[in-house]
ROKEMI-345080 format. One line per field, with one value per residue (C-alpha): residue number from 1; x, y, z; residue in three letters. Coordinates in nm, 4 decimals, m for minus. Layout:
<pts>
nr = c(NUM ...)
east = c(X ...)
north = c(Y ...)
up = c(Z ...)
rest = c(Ala ...)
</pts>
This chain:
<pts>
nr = c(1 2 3 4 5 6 7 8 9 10 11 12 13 14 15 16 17 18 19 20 21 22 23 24 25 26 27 28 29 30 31 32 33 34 35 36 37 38 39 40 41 42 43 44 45 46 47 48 49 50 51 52 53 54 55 56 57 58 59 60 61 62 63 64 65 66 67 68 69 70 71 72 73 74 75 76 77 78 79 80 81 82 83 84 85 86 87 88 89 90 91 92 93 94 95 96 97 98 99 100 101 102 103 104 105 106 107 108 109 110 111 112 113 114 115 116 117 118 119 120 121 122 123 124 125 126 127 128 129 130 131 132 133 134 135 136 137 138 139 140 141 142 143 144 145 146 147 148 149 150 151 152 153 154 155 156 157 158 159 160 161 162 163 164 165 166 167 168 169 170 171 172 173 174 175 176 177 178 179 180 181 182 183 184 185 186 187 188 189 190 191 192 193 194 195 196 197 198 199 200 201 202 203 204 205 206 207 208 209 210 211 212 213 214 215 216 217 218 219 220 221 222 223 224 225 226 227 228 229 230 231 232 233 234 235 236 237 238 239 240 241 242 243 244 245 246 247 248 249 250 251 252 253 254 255 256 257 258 259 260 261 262 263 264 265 266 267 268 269 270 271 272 273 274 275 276 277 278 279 280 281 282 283 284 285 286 287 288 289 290 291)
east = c(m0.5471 m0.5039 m0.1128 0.0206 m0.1972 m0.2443 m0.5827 m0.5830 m0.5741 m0.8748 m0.7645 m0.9231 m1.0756 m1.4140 m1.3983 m1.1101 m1.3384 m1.5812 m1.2963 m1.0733 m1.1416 m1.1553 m0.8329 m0.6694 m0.8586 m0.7560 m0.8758 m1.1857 m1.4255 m1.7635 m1.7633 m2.0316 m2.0028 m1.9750 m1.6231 m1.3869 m1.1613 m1.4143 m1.2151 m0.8694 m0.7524 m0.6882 m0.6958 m1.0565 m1.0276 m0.6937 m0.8405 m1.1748 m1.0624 m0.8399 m1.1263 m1.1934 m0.8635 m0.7608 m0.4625 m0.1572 0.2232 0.4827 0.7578 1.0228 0.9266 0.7014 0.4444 0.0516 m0.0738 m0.3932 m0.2585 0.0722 0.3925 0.4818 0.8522 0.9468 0.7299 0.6217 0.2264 0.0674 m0.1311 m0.1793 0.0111 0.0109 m0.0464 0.3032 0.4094 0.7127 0.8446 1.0429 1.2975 1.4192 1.2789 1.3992 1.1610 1.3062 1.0866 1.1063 1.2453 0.9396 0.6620 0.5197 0.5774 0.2229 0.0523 0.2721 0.1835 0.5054 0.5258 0.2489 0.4950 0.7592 0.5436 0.3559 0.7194 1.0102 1.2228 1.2423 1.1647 1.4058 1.2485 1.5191 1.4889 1.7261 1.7019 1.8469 1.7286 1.9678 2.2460 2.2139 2.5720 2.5792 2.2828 2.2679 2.0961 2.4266 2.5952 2.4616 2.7599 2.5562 2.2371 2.1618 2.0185 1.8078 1.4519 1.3817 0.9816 0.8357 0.6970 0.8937 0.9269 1.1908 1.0133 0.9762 0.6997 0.8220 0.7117 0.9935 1.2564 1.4478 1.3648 1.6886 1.7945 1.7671 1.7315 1.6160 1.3899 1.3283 1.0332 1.0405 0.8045 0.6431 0.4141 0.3794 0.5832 0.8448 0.8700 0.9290 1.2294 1.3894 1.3660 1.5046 1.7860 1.9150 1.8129 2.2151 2.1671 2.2152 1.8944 1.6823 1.3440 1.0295 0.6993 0.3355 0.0481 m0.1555 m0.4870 m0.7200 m0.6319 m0.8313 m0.6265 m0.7899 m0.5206 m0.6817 m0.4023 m0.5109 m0.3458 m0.5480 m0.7228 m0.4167 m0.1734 m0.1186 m0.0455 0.2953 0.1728 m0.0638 0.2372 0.4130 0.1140 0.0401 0.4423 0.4266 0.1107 0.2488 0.5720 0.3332 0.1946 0.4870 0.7114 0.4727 0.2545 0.0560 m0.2836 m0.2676 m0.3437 m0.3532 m0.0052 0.0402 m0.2899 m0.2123 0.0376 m0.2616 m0.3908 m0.3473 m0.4424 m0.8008 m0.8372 m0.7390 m1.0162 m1.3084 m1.2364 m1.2762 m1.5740 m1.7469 m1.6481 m1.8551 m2.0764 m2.2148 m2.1659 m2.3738 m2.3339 m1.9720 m1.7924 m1.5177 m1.3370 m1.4256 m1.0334 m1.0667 m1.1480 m1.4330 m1.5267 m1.8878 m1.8659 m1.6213 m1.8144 m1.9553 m2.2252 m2.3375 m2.4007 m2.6018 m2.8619 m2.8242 m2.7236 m2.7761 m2.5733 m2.4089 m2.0387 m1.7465 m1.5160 m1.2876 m0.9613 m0.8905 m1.0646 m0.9538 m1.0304)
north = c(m1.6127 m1.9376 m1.9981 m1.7089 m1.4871 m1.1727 m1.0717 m1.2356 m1.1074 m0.8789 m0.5572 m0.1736 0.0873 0.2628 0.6632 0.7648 0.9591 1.1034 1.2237 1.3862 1.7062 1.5896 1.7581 1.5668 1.2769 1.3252 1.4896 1.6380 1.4666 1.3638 1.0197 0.7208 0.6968 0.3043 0.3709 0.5793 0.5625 0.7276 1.1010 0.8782 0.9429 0.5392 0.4034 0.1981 0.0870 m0.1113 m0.2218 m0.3962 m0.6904 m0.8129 m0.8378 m1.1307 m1.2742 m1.5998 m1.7554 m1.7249 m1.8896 m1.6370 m1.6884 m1.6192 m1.8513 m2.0730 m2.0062 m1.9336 m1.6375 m1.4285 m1.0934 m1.0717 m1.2305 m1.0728 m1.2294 m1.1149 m0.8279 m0.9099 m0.8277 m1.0975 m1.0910 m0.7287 m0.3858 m0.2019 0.1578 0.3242 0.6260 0.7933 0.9229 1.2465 1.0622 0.6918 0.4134 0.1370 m0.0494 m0.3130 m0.6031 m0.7799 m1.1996 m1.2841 m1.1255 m1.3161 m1.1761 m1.2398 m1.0614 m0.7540 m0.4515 m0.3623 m0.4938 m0.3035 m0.0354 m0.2019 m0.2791 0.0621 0.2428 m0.0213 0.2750 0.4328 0.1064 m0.1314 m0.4156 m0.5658 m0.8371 m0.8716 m0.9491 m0.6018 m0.6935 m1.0198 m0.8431 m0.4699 m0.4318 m0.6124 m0.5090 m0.2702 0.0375 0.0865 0.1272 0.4374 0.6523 0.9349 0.8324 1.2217 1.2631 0.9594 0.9918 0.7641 0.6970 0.5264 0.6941 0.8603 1.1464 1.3156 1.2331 1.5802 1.6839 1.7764 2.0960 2.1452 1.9696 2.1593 1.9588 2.0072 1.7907 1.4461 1.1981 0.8675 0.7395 0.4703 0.2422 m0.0484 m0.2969 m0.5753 m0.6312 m0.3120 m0.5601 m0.6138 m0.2649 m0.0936 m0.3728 m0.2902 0.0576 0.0100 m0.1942 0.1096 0.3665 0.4723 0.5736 0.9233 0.9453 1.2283 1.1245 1.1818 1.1687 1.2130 1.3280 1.1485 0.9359 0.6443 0.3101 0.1162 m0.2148 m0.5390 m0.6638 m0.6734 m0.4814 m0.3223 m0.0147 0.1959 0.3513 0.5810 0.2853 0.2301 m0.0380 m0.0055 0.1280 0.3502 0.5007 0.5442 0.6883 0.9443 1.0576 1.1813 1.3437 1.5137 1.5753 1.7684 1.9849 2.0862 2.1600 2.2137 2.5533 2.3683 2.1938 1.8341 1.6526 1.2842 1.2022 0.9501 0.8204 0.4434 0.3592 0.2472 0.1024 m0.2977 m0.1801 m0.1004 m0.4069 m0.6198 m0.4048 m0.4586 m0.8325 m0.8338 m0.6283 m0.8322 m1.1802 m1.1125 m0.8723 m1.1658 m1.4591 m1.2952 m1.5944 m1.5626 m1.4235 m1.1444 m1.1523 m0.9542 m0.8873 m0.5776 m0.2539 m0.2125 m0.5202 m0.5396 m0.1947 m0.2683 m0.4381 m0.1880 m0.3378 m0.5590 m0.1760 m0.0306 m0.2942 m0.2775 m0.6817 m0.8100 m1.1903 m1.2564 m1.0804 m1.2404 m1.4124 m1.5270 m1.4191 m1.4860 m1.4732 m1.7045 m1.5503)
up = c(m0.5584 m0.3459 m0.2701 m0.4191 m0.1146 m0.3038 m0.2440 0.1133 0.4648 0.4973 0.6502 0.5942 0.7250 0.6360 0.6736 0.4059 0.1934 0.4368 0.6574 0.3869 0.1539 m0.1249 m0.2802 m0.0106 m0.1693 m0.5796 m0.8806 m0.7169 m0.8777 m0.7417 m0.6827 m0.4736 m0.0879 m0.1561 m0.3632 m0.1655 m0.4983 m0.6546 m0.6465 m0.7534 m1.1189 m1.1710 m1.5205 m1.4811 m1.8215 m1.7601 m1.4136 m1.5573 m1.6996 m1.4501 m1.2104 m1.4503 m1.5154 m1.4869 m1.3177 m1.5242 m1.4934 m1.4090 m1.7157 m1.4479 m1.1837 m1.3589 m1.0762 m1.0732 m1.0019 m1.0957 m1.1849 m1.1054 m0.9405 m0.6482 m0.5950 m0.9702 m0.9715 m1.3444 m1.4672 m1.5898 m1.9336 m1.8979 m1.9927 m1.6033 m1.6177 m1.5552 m1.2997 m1.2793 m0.9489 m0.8570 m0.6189 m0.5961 m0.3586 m0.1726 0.0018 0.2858 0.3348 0.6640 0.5334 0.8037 0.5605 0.3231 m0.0328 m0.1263 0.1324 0.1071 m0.1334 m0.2326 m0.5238 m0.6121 m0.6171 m0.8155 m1.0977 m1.1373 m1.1193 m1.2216 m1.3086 m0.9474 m0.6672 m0.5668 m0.3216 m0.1134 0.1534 0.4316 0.7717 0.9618 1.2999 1.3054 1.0944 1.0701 1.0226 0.6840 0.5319 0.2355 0.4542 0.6089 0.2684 0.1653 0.1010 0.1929 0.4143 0.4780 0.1699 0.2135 0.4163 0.6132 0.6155 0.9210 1.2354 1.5109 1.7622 1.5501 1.1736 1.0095 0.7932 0.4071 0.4191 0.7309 0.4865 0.1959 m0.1546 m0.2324 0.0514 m0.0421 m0.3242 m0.1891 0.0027 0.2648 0.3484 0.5726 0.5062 0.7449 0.9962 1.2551 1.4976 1.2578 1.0956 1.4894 1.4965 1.1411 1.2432 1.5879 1.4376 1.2342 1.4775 1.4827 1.0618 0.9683 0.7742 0.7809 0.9568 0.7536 0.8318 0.6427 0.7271 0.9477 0.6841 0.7114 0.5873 0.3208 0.3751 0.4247 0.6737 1.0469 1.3044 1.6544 1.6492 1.5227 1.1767 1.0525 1.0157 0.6665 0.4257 0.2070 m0.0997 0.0714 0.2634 m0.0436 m0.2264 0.0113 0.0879 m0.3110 m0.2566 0.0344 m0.1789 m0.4511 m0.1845 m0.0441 m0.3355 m0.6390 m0.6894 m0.9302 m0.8498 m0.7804 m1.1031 m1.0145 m1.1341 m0.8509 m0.8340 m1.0232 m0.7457 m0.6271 m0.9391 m0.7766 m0.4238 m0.5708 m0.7722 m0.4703 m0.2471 m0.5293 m0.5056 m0.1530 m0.1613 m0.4600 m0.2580 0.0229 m0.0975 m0.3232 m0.0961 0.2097 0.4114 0.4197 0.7166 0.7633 0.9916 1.3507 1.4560 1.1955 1.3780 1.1100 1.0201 1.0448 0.8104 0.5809 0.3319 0.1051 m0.0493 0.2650 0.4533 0.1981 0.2592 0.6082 0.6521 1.0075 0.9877 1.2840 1.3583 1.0802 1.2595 0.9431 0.8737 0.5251 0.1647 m0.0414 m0.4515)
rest = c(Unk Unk Unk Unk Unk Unk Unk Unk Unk Unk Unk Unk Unk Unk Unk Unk Unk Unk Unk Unk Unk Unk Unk Unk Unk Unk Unk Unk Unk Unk Unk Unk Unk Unk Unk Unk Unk Unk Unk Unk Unk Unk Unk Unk Unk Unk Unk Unk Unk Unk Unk Unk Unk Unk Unk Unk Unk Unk Unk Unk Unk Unk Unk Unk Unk Unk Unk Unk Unk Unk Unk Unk Unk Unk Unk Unk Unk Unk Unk Unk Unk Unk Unk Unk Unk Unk Unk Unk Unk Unk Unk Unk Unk Unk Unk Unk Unk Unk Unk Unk Unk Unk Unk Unk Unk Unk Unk Unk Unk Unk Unk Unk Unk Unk Unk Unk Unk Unk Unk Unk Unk Unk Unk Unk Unk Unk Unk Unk Unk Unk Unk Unk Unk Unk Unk Unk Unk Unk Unk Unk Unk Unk Unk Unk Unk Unk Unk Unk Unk Unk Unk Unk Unk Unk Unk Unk Unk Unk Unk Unk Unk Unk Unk Unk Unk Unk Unk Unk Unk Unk Unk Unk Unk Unk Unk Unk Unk Unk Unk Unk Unk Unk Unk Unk Unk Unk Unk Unk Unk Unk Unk Unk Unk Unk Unk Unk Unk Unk Unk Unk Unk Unk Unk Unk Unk Unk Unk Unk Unk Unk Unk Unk Unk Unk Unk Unk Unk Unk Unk Unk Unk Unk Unk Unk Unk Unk Unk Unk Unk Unk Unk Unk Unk Unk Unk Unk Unk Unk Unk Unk Unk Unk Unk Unk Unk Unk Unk Unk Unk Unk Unk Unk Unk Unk Unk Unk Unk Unk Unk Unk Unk Unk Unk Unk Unk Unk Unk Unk Unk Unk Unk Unk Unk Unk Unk Unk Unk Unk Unk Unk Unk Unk Unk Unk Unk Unk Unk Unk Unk Unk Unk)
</pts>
């Protein structure tokens, strides 16, 4: 992706389908131990071809990009697959994170009609920006971890309408949150699963990217106010988030003498296709993948 950054900043982790039932997983449905997407209902058919894709300009912008632009949140030469959400979203997005490297717009593509992606700098001016203009912020949920974040199962449906993601590094995320700390929102939380994000962090395996966040607070929505069987309705929020992982995977998995980097927590496993036949090259050290 070069400048625009999308599929850059290696970050995951290895475990999310050997750890997880697999109803916690998706559909059910058998899948390979190299593809922990495998059990995810995502449209494969609209995903192919963008592995392929070449850079396009952004009409907005007038910008290259391979896919799509992340600052106008437009697809580029392809139809996204679209998914409509129960509730509204507002994600915040930290000014200090780069646009390319964040996922969500990944989010703001796959549902236009429900996420709003607003940048604004609440640590330096939480007073005047828009999350303090809710005219009701109880009925918003606030998602990012805390001592007082309730499950949704321990929150009435009927409760709230909105909700609430901050977005940025794990730095800048406990700063927006500690910035509004004195908002009425109702704390949520999800529950706790392995990330699959390329991004290298130290804290540990269940800290998630954006769109995985947001994926996995509507699957936790379905189980907690749906009798019905989860049927993959949510599944193509994650429709970019897998591309972006297969291009990782198929950049080093065919260039073996190229390095990962080693500041992941699984980086020496993280490559799929590099485990299976057991490669023994000397500990990545890399940070980036330029594709």
């Amino acid at each position: 992706m070069g400048s625009s950054a999308i599929f850059n900043h290696l970050h995951t982790l290895l475990e999310l389908v050997r750890s997880m039932d697999m109803r916690e997983m998706g559909n059910g449905s058998q899948q390979d131990s190299s593809d922990p997407f495998g059990a995810f209902d995502i449209d494969e058919a609209d995903l192919e071809p963008l592995y392929h894709q070449d850079r396009l300009c952004c009409p907005q912008c007038r910008r290259n990009h391979k896919v799509f632009c992340p600052r106008c949140g437009i697809p580029l030469g392809h139809t996204p697959p679209h998914v409509q959400l129960p509730i509204s979203v507002d994600i915040y997005r930290d000014p200090r994170e780069t646009e390319g490297k964040s996922t969500s717009a990944h989010a703001r593509i796959i549902a236009p009609d429900s996420v709003t992606i607003k940048v604004e700098n609440m640590v330096k001016a939480p007073d005047t920006s828009s999350i303090t203009k809710y005219t009701d912020p109880q009925r918003c949920l606030l998602l990012f971890p805390s001592e007082d974040a309730l499950p949704l199962a321990d929150i009435e449906p009927g409760s709230f309408d909105k909700l609430i993601v901050l977005d940025g590094t794990w730095k800048q995320g406990k700063a927006m949150a500690g910035a509004i700390a004195g908002q009425s929102f109702q704390r949520v939380s999800i529950r706790s699963r392995r990330t699959l994000f390329w991004r290298y962090q130290p804290f540990g395996e269940t800290y998630l990217s954006t769109i995985e966040a947001v994926y996995w607070f509507f699957r936790d929505f379905h189980d907690a106010y749906s009798r019905d069987p989860y049927d993959g309705r949510y599944d193509n929020l994650l429709f970019y988030f897998k591309l972006q992982w297969g291009l990782i995977q198929d950049i080093y998995s065919r260039n073996p003498q190229k390095q990962f980097t080693s500041r992941k927590l699984d980086g020496e496993s993280y490559i799929r296709g590099r485990a299976r036949l057991q490669n023994s090259a000397s500990p990545p050290d890399t940070e980036e993948a330029q594709t």
